[in-house]
C-alpha positions in Angstrom: 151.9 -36.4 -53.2 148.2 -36.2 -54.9 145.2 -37.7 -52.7 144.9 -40.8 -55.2 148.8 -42.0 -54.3 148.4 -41.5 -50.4 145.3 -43.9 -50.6 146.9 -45.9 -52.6 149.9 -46.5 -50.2 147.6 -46.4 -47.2 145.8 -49.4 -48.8 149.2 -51.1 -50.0 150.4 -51.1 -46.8 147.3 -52.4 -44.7 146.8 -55.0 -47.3 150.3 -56.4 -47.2 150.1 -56.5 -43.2 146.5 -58.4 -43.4 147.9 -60.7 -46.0 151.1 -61.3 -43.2 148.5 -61.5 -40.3 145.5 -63.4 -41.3 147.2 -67.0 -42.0 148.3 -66.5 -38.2 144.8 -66.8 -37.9 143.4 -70.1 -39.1 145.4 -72.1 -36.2 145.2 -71.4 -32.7 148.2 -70.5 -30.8 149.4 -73.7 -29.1 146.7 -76.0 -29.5 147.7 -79.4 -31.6 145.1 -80.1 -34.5 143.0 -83.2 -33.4 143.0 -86.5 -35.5 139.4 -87.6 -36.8 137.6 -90.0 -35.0 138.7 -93.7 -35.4 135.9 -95.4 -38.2 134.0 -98.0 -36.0 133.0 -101.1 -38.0 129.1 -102.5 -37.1 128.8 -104.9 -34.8 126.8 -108.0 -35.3 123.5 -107.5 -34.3 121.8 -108.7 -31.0 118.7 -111.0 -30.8 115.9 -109.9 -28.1 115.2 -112.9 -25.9 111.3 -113.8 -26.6 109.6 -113.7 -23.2 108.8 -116.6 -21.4 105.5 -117.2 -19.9 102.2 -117.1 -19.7 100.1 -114.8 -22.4 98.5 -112.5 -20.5 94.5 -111.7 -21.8 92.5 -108.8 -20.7 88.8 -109.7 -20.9 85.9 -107.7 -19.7 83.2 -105.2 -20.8 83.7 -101.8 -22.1 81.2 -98.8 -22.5 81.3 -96.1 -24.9 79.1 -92.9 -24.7 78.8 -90.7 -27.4 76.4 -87.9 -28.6 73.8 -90.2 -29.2 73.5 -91.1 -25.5 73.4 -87.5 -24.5 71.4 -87.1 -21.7 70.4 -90.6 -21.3 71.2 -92.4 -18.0 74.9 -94.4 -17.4 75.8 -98.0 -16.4 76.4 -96.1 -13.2 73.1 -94.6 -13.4 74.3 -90.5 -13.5 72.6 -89.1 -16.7 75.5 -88.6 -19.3 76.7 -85.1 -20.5 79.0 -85.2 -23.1 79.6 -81.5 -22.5 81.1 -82.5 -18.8 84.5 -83.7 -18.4 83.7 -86.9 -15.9 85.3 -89.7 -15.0 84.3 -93.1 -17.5 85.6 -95.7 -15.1 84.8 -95.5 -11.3 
């Protein structure tokens, strides 16, 4: 038998036993297939209360320092650095 037949069988033979074993593969042993999920219709869509009450107003005075105050003296009266990580509200 010449090289060129033996491969040939070799190959015939493992490809005729993948072709038997590899469907085997696309289930798993013992396990049902599961159903898709059920299609869930919208629901009809929910009003937020409003909130009842009182409006509630924030009113006072707010300061800003930027570079233009650099070195000039606070509300507080410490001389700003804008280069210094400090507290704005004490």
């Amino acid at each position: 038998m010449t090289y060129s037949r033996q491969l040939f069988v070799v190959f015939g033979i493992a490809g005729a036993m993948l072709s038997l074993l590899l469907p085997g593969c696309t289930r798993l042993i013992g396990r049902e297939e599961t159903p898709p999920p059920p299609v869930v219709t919208p629901q009809a869509k929910e009003v937020a209360p409003k909130p009842e009450g009182p409006k509630v107003e924030q009113v006072g005075e707010a300061s800003w320092y930027g570079a233009a105050q650099n070195g000039k003296e606070t509300a507080s009266g410490e001389t700003f650095d804008q280069n210094r990580v400090q507290p704005r509200y004490m």
